[in-house]
KOLKOL-601055 format. One record per residue: residue in three letters; chain; x, y, z of N, C-alpha, C in turn. Coordinates in nm, 2 decimals. Example, Ala and Ser with C-alpha at 12.3 -4.5 7.8 and 13.67 -1.06 7.14 Angstrom:
# KOLKOL-601055
<"ala", "A", <1.32, -0.57, 0.78>, <1.23, -0.45, 0.78>, <1.32, -0.33, 0.78>>
<"ser", "A", <1.28, -0.22, 0.71>, <1.37, -0.11, 0.71>, <1.29, 0.00, 0.79>>
# end
This chain:
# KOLKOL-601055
<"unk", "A", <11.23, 10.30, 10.00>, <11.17, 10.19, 9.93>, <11.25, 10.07, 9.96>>
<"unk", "A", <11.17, 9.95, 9.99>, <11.25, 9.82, 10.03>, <11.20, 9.71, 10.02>>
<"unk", "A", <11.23, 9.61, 9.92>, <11.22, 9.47, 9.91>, <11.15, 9.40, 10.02>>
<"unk", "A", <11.09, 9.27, 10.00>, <11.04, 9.22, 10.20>, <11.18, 9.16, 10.24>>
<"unk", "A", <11.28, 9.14, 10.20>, <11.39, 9.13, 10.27>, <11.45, 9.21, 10.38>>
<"unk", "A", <11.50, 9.32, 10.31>, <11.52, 9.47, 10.38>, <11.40, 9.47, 10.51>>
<"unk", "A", <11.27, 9.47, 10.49>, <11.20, 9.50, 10.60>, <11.22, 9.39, 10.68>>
<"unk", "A", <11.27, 9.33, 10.69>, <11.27, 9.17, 10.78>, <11.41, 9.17, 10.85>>
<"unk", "A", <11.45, 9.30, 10.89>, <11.55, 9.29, 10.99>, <11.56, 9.25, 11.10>>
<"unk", "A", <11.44, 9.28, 11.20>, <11.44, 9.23, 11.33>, <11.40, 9.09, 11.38>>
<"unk", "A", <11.34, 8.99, 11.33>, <11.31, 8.87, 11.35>, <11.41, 8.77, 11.23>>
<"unk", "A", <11.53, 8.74, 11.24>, <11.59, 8.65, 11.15>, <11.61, 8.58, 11.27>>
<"unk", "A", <11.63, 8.43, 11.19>, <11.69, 8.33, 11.19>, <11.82, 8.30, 11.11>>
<"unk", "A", <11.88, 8.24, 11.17>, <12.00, 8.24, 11.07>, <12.11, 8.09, 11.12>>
<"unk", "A", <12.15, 8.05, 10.96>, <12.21, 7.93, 11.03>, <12.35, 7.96, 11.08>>
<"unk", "A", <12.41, 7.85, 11.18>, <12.57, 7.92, 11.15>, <12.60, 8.03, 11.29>>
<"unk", "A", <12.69, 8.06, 11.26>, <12.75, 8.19, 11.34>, <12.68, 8.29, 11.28>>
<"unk", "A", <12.61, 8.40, 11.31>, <12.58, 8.58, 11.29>, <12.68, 8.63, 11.26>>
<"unk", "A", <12.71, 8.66, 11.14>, <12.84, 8.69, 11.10>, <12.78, 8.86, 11.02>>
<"unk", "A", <12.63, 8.83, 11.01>, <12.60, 9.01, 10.95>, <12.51, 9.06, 11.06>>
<"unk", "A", <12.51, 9.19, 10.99>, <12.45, 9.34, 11.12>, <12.39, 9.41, 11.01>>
<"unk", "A", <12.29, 9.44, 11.02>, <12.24, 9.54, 10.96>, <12.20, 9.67, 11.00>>
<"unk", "A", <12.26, 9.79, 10.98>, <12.23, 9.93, 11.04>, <12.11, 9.99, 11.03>>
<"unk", "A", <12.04, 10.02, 11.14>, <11.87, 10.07, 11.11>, <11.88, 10.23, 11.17>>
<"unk", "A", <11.83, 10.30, 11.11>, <11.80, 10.44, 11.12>, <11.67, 10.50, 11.12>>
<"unk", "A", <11.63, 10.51, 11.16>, <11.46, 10.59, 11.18>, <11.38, 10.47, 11.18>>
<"unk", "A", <11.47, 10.41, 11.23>, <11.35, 10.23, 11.26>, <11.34, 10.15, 11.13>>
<"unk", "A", <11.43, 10.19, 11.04>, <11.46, 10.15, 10.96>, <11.55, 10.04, 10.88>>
<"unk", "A", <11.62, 9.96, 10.83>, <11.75, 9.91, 10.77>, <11.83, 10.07, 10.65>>
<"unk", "A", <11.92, 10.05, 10.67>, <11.95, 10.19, 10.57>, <12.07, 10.10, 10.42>>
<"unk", "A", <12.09, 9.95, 10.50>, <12.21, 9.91, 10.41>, <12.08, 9.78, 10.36>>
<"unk", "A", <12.12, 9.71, 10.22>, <12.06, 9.62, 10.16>, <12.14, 9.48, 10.26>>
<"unk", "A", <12.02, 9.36, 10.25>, <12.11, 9.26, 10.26>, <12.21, 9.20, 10.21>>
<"unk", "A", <12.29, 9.10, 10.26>, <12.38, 9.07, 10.19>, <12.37, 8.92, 10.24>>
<"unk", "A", <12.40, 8.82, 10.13>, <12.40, 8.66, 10.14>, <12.56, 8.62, 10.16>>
<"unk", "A", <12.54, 8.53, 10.20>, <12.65, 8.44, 10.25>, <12.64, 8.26, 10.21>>
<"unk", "A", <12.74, 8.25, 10.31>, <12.78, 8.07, 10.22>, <12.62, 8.00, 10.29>>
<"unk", "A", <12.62, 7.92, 10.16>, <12.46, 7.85, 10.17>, <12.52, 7.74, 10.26>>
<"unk", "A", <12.37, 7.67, 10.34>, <12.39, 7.62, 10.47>, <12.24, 7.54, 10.43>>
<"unk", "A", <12.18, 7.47, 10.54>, <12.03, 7.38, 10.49>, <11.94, 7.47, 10.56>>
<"unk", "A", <11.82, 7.41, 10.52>, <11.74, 7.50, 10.53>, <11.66, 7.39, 10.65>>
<"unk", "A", <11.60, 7.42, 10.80>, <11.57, 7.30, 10.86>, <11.43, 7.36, 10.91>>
<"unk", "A", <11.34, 7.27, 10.96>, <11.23, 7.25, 11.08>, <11.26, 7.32, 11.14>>
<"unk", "A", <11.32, 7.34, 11.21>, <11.37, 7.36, 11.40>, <11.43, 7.55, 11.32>>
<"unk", "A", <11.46, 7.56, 11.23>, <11.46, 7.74, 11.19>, <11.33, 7.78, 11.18>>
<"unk", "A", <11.27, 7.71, 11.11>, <11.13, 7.71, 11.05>, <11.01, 7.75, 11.21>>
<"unk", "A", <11.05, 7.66, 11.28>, <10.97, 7.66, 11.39>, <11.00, 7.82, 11.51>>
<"unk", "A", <11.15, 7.81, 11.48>, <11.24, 7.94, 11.56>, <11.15, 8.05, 11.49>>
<"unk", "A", <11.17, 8.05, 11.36>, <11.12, 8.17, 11.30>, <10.92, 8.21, 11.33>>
<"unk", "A", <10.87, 8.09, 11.34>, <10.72, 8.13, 11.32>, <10.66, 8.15, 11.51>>
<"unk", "A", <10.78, 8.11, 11.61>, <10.77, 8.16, 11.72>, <10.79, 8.26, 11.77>>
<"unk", "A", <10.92, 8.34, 11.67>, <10.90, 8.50, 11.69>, <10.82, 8.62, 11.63>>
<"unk", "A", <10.75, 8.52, 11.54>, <10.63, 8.64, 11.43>, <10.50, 8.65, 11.59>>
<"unk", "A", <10.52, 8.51, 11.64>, <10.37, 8.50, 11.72>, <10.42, 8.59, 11.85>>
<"unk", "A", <10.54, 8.52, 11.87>, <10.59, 8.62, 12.00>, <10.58, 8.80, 12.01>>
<"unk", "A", <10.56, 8.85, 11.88>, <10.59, 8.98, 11.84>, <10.44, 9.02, 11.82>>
<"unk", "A", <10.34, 8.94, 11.82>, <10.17, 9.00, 11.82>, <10.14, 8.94, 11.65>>
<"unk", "A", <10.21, 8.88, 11.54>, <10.20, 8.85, 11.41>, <10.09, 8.74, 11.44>>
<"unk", "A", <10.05, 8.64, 11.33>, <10.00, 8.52, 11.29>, <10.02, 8.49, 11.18>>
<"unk", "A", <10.15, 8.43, 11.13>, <10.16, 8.45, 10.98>, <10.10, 8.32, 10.91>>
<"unk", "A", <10.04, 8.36, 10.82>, <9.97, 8.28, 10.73>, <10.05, 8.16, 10.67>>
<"unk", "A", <10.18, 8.25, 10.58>, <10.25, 8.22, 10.45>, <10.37, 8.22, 10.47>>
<"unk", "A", <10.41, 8.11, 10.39>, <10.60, 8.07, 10.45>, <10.64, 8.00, 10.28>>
<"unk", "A", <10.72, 8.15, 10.25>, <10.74, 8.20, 10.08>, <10.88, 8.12, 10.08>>
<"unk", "A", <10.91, 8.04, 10.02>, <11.05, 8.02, 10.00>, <11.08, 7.97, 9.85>>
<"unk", "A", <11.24, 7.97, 9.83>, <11.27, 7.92, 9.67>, <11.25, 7.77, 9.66>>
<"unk", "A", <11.22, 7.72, 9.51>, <11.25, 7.59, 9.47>, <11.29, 7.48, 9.57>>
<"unk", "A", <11.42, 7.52, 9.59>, <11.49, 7.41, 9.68>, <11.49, 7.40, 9.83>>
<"unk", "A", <11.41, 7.53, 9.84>, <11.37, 7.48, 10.04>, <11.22, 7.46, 10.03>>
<"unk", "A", <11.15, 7.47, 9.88>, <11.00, 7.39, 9.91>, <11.03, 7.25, 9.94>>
<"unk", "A", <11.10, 7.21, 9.85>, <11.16, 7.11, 9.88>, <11.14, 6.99, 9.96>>
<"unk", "A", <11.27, 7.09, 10.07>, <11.33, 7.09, 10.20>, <11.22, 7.08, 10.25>>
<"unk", "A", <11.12, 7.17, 10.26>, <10.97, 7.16, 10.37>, <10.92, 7.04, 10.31>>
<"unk", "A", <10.87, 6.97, 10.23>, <10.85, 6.88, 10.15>, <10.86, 6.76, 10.23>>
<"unk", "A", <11.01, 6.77, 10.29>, <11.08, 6.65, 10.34>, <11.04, 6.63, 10.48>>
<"unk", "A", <11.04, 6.77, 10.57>, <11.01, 6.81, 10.69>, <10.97, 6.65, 10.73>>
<"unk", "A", <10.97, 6.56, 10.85>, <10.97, 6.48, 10.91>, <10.82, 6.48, 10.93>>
<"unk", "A", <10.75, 6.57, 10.96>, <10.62, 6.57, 11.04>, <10.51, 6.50, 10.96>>
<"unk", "A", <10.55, 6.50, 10.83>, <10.44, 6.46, 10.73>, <10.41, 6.30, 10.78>>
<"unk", "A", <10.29, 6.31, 10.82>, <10.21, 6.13, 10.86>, <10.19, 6.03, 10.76>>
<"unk", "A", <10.13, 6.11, 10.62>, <10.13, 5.96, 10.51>, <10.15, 6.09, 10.37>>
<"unk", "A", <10.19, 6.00, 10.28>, <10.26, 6.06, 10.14>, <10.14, 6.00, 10.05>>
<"unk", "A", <10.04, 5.93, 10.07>, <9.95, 5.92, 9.94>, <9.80, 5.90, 10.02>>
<"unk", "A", <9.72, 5.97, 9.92>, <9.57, 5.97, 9.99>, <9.50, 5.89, 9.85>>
<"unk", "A", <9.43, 5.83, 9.93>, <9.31, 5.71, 9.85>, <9.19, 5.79, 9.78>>
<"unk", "A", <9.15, 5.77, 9.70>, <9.05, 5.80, 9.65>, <8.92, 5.75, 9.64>>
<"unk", "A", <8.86, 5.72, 9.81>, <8.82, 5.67, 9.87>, <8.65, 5.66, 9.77>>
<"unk", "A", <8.57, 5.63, 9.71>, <8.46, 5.61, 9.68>, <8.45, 5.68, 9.50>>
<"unk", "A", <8.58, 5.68, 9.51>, <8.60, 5.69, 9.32>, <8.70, 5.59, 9.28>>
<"unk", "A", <8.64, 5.59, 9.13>, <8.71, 5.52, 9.05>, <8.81, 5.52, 9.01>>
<"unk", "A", <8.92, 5.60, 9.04>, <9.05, 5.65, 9.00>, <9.13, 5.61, 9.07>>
<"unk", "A", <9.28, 5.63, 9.04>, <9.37, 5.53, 9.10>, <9.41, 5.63, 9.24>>
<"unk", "A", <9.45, 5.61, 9.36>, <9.53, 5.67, 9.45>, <9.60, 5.75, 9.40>>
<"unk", "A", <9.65, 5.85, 9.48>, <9.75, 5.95, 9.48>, <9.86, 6.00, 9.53>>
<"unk", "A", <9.97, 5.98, 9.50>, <10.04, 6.03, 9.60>, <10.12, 6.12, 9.58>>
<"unk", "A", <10.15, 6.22, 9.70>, <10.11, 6.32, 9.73>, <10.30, 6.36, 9.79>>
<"unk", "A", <10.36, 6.43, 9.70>, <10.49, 6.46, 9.69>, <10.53, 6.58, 9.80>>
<"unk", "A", <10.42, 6.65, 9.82>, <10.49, 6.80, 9.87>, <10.41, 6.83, 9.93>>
<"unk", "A", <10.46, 6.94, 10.05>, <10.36, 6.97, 10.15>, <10.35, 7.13, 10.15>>
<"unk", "A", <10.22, 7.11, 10.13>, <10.17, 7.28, 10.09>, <10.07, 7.37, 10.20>>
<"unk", "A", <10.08, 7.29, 10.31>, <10.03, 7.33, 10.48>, <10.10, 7.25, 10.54>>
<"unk", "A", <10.18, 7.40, 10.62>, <10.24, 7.34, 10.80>, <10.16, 7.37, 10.89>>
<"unk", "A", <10.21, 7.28, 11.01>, <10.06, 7.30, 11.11>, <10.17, 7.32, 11.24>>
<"unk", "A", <10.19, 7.43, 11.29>, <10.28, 7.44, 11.38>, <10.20, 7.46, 11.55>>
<"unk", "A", <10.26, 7.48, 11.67>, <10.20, 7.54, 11.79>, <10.13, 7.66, 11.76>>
<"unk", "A", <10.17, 7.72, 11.66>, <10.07, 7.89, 11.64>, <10.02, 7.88, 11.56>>
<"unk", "A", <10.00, 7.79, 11.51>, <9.88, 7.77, 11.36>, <9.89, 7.69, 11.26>>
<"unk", "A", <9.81, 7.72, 11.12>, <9.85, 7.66, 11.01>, <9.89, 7.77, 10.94>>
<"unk", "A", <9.98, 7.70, 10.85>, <10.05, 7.84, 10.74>, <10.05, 7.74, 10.61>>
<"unk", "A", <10.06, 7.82, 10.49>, <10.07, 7.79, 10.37>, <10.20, 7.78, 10.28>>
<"unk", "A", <10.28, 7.74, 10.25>, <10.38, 7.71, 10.23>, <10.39, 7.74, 10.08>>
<"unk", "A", <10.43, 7.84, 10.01>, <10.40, 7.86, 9.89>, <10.56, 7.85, 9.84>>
<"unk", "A", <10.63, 7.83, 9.70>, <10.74, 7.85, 9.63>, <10.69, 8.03, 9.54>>
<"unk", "A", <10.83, 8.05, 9.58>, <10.82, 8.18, 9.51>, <10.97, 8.17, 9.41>>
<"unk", "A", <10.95, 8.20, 9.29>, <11.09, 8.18, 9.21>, <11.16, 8.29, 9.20>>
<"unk", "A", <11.09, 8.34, 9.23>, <11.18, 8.55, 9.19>, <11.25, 8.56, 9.29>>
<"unk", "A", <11.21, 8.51, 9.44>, <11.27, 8.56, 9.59>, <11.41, 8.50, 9.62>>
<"unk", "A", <11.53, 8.53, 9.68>, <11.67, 8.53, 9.69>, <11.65, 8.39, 9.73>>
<"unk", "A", <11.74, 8.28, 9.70>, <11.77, 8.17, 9.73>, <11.79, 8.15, 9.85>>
<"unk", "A", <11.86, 8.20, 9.91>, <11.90, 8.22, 10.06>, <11.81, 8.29, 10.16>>
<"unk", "A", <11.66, 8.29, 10.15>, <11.57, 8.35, 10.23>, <11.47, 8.22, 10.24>>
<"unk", "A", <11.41, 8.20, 10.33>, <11.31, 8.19, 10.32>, <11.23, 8.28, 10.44>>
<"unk", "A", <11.10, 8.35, 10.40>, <10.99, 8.47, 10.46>, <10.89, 8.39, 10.53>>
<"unk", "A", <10.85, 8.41, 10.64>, <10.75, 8.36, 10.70>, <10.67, 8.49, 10.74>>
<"unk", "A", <10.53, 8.51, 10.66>, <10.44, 8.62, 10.66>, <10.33, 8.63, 10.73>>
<"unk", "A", <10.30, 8.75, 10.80>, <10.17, 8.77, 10.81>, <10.10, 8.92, 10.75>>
<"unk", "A", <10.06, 8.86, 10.61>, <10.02, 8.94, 10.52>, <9.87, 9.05, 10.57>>
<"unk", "A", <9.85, 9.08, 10.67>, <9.79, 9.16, 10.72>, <9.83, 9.29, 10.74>>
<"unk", "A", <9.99, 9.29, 10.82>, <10.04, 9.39, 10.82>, <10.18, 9.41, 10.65>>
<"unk", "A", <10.08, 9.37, 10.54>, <10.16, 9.42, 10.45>, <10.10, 9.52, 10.37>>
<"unk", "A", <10.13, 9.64, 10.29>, <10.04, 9.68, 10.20>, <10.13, 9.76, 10.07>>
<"unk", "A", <10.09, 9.85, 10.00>, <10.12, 9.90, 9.91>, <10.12, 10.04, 9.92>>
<"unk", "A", <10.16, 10.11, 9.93>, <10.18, 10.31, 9.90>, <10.22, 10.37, 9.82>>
<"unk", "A", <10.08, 10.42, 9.78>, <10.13, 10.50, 9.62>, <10.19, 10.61, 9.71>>
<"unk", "A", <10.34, 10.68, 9.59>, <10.33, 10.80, 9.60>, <10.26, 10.86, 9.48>>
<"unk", "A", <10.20, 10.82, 9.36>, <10.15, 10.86, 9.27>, <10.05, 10.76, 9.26>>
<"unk", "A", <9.94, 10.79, 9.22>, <9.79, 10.70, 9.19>, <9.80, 10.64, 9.04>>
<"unk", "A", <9.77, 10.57, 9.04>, <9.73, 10.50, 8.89>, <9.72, 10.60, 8.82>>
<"unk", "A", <9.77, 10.64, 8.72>, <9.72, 10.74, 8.57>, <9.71, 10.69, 8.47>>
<"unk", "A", <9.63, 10.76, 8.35>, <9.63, 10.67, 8.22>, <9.66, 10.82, 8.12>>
<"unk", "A", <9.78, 10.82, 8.03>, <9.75, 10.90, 7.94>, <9.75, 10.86, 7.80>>
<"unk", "A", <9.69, 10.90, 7.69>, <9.62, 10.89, 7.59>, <9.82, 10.94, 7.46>>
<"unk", "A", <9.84, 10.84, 7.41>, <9.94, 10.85, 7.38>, <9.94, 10.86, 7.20>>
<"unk", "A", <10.02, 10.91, 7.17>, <10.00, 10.96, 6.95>, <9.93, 10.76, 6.94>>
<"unk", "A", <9.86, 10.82, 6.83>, <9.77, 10.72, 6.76>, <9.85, 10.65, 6.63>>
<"unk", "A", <9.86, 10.53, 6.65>, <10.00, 10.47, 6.53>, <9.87, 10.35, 6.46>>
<"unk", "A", <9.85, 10.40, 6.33>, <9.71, 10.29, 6.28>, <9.61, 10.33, 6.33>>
<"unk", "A", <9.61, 10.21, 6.36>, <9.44, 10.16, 6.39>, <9.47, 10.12, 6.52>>
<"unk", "A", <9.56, 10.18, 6.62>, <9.57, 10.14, 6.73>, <9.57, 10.24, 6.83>>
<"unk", "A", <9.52, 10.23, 6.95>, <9.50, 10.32, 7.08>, <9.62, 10.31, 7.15>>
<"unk", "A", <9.67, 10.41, 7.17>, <9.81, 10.39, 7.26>, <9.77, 10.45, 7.39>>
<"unk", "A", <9.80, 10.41, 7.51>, <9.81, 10.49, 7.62>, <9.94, 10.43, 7.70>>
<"unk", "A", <9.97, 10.56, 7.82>, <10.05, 10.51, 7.90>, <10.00, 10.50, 8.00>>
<"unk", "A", <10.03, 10.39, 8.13>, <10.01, 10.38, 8.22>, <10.14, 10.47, 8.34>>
<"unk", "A", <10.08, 10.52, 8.43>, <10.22, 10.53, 8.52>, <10.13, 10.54, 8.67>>
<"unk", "A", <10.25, 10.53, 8.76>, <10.23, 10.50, 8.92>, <10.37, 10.51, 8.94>>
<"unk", "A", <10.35, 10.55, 9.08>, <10.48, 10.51, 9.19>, <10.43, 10.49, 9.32>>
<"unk", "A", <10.49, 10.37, 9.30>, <10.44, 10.30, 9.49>, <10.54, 10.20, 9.56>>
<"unk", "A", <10.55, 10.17, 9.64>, <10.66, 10.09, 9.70>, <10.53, 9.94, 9.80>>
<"unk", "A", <10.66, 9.89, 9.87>, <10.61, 9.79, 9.90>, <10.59, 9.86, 10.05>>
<"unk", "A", <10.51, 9.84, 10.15>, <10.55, 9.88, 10.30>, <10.49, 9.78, 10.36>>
<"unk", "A", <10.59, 9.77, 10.48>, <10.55, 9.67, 10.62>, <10.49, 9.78, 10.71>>
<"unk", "A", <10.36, 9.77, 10.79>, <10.30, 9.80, 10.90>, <10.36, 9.74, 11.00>>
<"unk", "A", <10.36, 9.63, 10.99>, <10.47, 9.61, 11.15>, <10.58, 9.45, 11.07>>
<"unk", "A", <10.64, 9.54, 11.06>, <10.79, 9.42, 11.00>, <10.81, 9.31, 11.14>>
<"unk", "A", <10.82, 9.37, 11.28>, <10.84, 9.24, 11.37>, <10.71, 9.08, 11.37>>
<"unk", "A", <10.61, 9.13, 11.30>, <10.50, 9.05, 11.26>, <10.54, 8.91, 11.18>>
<"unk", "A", <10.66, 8.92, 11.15>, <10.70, 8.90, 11.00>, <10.85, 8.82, 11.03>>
<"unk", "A", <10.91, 8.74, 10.99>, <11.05, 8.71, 11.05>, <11.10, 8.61, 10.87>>
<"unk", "A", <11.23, 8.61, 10.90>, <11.30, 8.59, 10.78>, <11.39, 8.48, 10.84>>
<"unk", "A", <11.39, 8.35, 10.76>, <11.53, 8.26, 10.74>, <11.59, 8.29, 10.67>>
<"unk", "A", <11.75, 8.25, 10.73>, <11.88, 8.32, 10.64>, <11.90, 8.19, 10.59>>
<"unk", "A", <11.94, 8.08, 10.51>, <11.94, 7.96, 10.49>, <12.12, 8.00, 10.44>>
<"unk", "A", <12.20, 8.09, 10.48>, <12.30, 8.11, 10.48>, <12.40, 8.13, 10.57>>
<"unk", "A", <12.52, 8.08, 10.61>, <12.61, 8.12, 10.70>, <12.74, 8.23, 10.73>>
# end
């Protein structure tokens, strides 16, 4: 079982000198990642990274990153205008702080903030080859009756799996 980090071994980006290795075993990672000294988060990674998902047979959609490299993409240079008119309504203009589609040589991608995912990553996805494996199916059992209330338990066991992790590539925004 493994985080989308762990599955994102073979396509990183990273700023800085490569200072980590990760050991893979049955095509696998067998060691967790590990972060290092934070560095910026830039375009030109951004672009590195979404040229090896395409290079590898991917098309990723989605490019997941924390708070402060939405940001950062935010800022990205390529943006042409920051406020759109509200062209045949009565309302005042808008302008328009952050950018929630990149439009690169291999496509458009969606640029979402994720708050839970490690500061030091940003994921560039192609959610096709993602899915879910139970080893146990949804169950529901019927649990002691307390009142006037129905108790049940729920249980499952499933992990996350990559179909083709090279599809998929990861920024290290660390050195």
């Amino acid at each position: 079982m493994a985080g989308v980090a762990s599955w994102l071994w073979n396509n990183q980006v990273k700023s800085g000198a490569d200072t980590t290795t990760v050991a893979v075993t049955s095509g696998a990672p067998k060691t967790a990642p590990t972060a290092g000294t934070t560095a910026a988060f830039t375009e030109a990674q951004l672009k590195s990274a979404i040229a090896l998902c395409w290079t590898e047979g991917g098309d990723p959609q989605v490019i997941m990153t924390n708070t402060a490299n939405k940001q950062v993409a935010s800022a990205f240079t390529g943006i042409a205008t920051q406020y759109r008119d509200n062209a045949g309504s009565m309302g005042p203009a808008v302008i328009v702080g952050a950018a929630d589609t990149y439009i690169s040589d291999f496509g458009t991608h969606y640029i979402v903030a994720n708050r839970f995912q490690p500061v030091d990553n940003v994921y560039v996805l192609d959610l096709e080859y993602w899915d879910i494996a139970y080893l146990r199916p949804i169950q529901q059992t019927e649990l002691a009756k307390t009142g006037d209330s129905d108790r049940r338990l729920l249980l499952a066991e499933c992990t996350l799996r990559s179909l083709a992790p090279s599809s998929n590539a990861k920024v290290y925004t660390t050195t």
